[in-house]
N, C-alpha and C positions, 0 to 999 in steps of 0.2 A: 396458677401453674397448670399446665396439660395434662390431662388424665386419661385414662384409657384402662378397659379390662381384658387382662389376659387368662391365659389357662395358664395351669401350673402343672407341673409333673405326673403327680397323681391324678388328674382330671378336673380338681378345681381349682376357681378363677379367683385373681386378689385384682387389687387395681394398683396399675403403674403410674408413679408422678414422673413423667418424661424429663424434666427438668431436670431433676434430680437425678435419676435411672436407678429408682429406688421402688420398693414395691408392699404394701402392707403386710406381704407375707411372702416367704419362700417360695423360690422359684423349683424348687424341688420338689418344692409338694406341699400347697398351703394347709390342707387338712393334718397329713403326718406330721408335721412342723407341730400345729398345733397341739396334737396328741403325743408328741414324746416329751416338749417342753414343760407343758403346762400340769397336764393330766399325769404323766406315767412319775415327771421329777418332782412337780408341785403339788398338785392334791391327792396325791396317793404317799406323799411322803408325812401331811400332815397326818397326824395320830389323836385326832378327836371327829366326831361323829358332828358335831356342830362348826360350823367351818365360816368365819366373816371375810372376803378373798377382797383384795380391790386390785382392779385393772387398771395401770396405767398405758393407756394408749386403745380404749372401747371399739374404736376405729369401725370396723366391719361389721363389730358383733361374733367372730368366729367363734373366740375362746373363751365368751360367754354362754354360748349354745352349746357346745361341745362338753361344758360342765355341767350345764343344765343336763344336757343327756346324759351323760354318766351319774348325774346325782337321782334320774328316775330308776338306775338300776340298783340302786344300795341305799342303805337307808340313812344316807344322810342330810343333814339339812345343811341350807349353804342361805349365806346372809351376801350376794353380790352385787360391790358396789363399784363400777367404771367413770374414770376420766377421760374427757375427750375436750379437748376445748375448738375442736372443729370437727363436726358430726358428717359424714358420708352422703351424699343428695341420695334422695330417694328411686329418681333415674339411677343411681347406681349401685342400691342394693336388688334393683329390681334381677340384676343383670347375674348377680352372684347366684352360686347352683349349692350352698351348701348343704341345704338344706334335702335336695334329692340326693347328696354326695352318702348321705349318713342315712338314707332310707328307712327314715322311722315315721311314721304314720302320724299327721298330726304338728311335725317340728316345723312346717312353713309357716305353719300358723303361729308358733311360738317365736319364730324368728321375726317375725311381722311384727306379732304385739313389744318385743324388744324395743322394737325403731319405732314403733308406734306410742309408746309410752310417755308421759310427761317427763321433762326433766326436773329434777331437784325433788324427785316425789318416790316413793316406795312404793312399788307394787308385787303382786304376789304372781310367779308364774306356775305355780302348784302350793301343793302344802306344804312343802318341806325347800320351797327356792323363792326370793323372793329376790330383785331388781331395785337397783336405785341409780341413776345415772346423773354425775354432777358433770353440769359444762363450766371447766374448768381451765385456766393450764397448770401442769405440771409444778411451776413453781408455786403455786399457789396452796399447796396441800398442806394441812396444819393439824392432823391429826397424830394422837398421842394415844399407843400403845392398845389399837382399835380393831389389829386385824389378824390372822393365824396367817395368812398367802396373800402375796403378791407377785401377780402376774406382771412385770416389767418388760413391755412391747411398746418401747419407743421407736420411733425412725431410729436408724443407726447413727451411731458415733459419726461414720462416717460425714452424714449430711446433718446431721444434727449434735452436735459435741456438748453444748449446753445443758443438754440433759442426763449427760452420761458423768455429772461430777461429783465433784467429792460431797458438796452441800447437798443436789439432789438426791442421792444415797445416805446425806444424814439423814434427810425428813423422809427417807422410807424406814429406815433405821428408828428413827422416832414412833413411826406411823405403827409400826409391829409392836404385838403381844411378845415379852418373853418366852424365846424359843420358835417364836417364826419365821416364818421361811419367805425369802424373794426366789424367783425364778427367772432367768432369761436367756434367751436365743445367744446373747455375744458373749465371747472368750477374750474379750481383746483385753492385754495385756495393763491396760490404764483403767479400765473398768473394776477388774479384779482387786486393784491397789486401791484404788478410791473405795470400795465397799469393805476392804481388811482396815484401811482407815478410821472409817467408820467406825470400827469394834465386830464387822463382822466376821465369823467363820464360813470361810466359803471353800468349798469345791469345783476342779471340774469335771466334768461329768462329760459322757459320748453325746455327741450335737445327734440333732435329727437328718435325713438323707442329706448329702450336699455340706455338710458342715462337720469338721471332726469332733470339738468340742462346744458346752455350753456350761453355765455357771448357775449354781446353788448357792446361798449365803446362808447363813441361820444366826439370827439374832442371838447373841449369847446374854 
């Protein structure tokens, strides 16, 4: 499918699948998107100091970076492990600004070594953060009661329904420690019912610019 990178709202760039007219990150502002979802609902709502998060949908790398940077401000340690079962060509990470977007001394390099990294292998990008990225799909996840957060950044319902069901919200439901937390961008109406199905408690919560709500669950 055709790809292409654009600017987003705030200043930085996600990439467009034409095809689709879908985009790996809000058009409002890939960076805020990032930091109201992920950071401000999900890692700051989890309440331990050690933190094992997995990303479904590793995609760009944003909201693995953007954690890493917040996990150098506070002392926590974060165990992050990302799904991607189709990884971003290197021609088009080259193209992405996020790392001058968050001007911190040093993050182009850690955003490098991210994409640079082996897959299926652990590595450490400080002392207290360390990277694992499985190339996987989504259906394929089989872990049991493994993680505090989940970042849930699939393509949308819209272009991608498959992922947004009731089964793939049980084995995130699976996948979480007692008492963790999923996080995601969508409100929609079937999403929310397939995760109460599950057993979860969810919320919704104020979306990031452009969006009026978003969704919290919490494994009970």
């Amino acid at each position: 499918m055709k790809r292409r990178i654009i600017e987003t709202a705030d200043g930085s760039k996600t990439i467009l699948i034409e095809d689709w007219q879908e985009q790996y990150h809000s058009i409002h502002g890939a960076v805020q998107e990032a930091y109201h979802v992920f950071i401000k609902q999900g890692l700051y709502a989890v309440e331990k100091q050690e933190i094992a998060i997995l990303e479904m949908g590793f995609g760009t790398g944003l909201n693995a970076l953007i954690t890493y940077l917040e996990s150098q401000k506070t002392p926590l340690k974060i165990r992050y492990y990302g799904i991607e079962a189709y990884p971003v060509s290197q021609e088009e990470l080259a193209q992405l600004n996020y790392a001058a977007m968050l001007k911190t001394p040093g993050l182009e390099d850690v955003f490098k070594q991210m994409h640079d990294y082996p897959w299926e292998e652990t590595r450490d990008l400080a002392s207290n953060f360390s990277l694992h990225k499985k190339r996987m799909n989504f259906q394929d996840v089989a872990d049991s009661e493994q993680y505090d957060l989940i970042y849930f950044d699939a393509f949308g319902p819209r272009v991608q329904p498959e992922l947004w069901t009731l089964e793939l919200f049980q084995k995130m439901y699976t996948a979480l420690l007692p008492g963790g937390i999923l996080v995601t961008y969508s409100a929609k109406g079937s999403v929310r019912r397939a995760m109460e199905q599950c057993g979860f408690q969810v919320e919704r919560l104020a979306g990031p610019p452009g969006k009026r709500e978003m969704l919290r669950a919490i494994k009970r």
